[in-house]
C-alpha positions in Angstrom: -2.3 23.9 -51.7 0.2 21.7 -49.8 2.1 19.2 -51.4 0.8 15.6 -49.7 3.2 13.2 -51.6 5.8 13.2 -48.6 2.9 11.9 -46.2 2.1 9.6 -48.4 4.8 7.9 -49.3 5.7 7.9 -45.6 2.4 6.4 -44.9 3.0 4.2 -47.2 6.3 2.7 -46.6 5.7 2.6 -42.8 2.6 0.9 -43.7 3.7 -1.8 -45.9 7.1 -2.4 -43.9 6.0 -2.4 -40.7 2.3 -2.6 -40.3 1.1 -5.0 -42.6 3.3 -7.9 -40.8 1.9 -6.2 -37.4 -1.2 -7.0 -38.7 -1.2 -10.3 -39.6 0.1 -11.3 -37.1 -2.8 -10.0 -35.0 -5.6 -11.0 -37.4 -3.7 -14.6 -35.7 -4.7 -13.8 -32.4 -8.2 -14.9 -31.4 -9.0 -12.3 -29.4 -12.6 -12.2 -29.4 -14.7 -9.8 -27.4 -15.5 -11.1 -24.0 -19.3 -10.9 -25.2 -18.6 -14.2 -27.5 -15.9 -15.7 -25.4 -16.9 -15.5 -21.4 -13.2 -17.3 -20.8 -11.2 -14.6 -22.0 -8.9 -13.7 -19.7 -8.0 -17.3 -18.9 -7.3 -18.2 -22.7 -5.1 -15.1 -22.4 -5.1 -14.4 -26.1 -6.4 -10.3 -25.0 -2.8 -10.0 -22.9 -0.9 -11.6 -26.3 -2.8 -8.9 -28.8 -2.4 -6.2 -26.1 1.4 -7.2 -25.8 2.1 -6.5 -29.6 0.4 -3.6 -29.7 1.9 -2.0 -27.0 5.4 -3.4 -28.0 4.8 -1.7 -31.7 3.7 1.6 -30.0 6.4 1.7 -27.5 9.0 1.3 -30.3 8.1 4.6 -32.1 9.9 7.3 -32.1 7.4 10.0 -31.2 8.7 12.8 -29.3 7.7 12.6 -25.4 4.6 9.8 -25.8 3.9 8.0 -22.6 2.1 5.2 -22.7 0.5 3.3 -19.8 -1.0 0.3 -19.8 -3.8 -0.5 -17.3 -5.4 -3.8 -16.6 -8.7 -3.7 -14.3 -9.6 -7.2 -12.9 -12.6 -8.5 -15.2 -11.8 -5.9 -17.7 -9.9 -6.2 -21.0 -6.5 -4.1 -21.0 -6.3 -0.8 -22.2 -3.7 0.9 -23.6 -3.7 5.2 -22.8 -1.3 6.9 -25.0 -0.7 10.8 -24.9 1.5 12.5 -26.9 2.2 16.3 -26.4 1.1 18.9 -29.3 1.9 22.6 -30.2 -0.9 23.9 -29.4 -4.0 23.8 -26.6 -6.3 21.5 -28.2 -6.7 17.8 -27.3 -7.2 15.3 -30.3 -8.5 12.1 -28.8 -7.7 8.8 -31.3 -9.6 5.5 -30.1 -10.0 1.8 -31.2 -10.7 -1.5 -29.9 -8.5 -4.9 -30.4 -11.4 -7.0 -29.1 -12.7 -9.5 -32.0 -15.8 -10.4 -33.1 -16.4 -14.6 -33.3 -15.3 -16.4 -36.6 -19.2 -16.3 -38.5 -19.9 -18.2 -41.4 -19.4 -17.0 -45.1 -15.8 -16.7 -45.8 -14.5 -17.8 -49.0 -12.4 -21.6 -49.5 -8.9 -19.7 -49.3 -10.0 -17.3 -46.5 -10.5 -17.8 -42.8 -11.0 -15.4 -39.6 -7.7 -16.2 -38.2 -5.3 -16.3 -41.5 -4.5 -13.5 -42.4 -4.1 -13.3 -46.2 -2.6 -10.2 -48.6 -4.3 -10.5 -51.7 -4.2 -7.4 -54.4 -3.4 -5.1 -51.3 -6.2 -6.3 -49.0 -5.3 -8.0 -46.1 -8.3 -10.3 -44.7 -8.8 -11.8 -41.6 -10.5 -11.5 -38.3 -9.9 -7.7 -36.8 -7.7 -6.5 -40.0 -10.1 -3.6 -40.4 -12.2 -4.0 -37.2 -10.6 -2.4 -35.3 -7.1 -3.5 -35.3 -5.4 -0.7 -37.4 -6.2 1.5 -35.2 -3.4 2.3 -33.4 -1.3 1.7 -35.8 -3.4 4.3 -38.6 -3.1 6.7 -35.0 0.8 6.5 -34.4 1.7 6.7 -38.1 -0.7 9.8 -38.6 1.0 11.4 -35.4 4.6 10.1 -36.9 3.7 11.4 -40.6 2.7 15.2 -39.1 6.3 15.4 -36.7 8.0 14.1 -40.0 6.6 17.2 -41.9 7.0 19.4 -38.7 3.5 20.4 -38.1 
């Protein structure tokens, strides 16, 4: 059995340094999916999340990632990231920084677009749906190169 504690605690530490500020200061953003806001791309708040996300990604010291960014007219930008492996085998890592609208049902101190860190959970809008994800991606590529596997 493998000893997991190094992920972990650099999981962790990248985590709480570096993500968690990421992250609220996304959940800020309301990028909502063009399906709840049909003026999207002129409000421009899709280009301002897809800017710090692809600034974060592009400052990460992975060994030969490439991103591209590509931006379709009438389509939300995505980000393409490939990283090169060991081996043959393709490993395909996907989320979404589109927002679903504010609802109803948040508590007094909570709101979609303030992000609050309370008892290690940070709430707001697209926290945990889906904006993590590239984040959780790059740190899980970052923690495996640290370990050399």
């Amino acid at each position: 059995m493998s000893d997991h504690a190094p992920i972990n605690r650099f999981v962790n530490e990248k985590w709480d340094r570096e993500v968690i500020p990421e992250l609220s200061t996304y959940i800020k953003i309301p990028n909502k999916s063009p399906m709840f806001d049909p003026q999207w791309s002129d409000r421009g708040y899709m280009t301002e999340a897809m800017d710090l996300l692809e600034t974060w990604a592009r400052d990460q010291p992975i060994p030969g990632m490439q991103i591209e960014r590509i931006n379709l007219p009438g389509r939300t930008p995505l980000l393409l990231i490939e990283i090169p492996g060991k081996g043959e085998d393709t490993v395909l890592m996907y989320g979404h920084m589109d927002k679903q609208p504010e609802m109803l049902g948040w508590n007094v101190d909570l709101g979609p677009w303030t992000p609050v860190l309370s008892q290690d959970k940070l709430y707001g809008r697209g926290g945990a749906d889906d904006g993590y994800a590239l984040y959780a991606s790059l740190i899980a590529v970052m923690a495996l190169h640290e370990r050399g596997l």
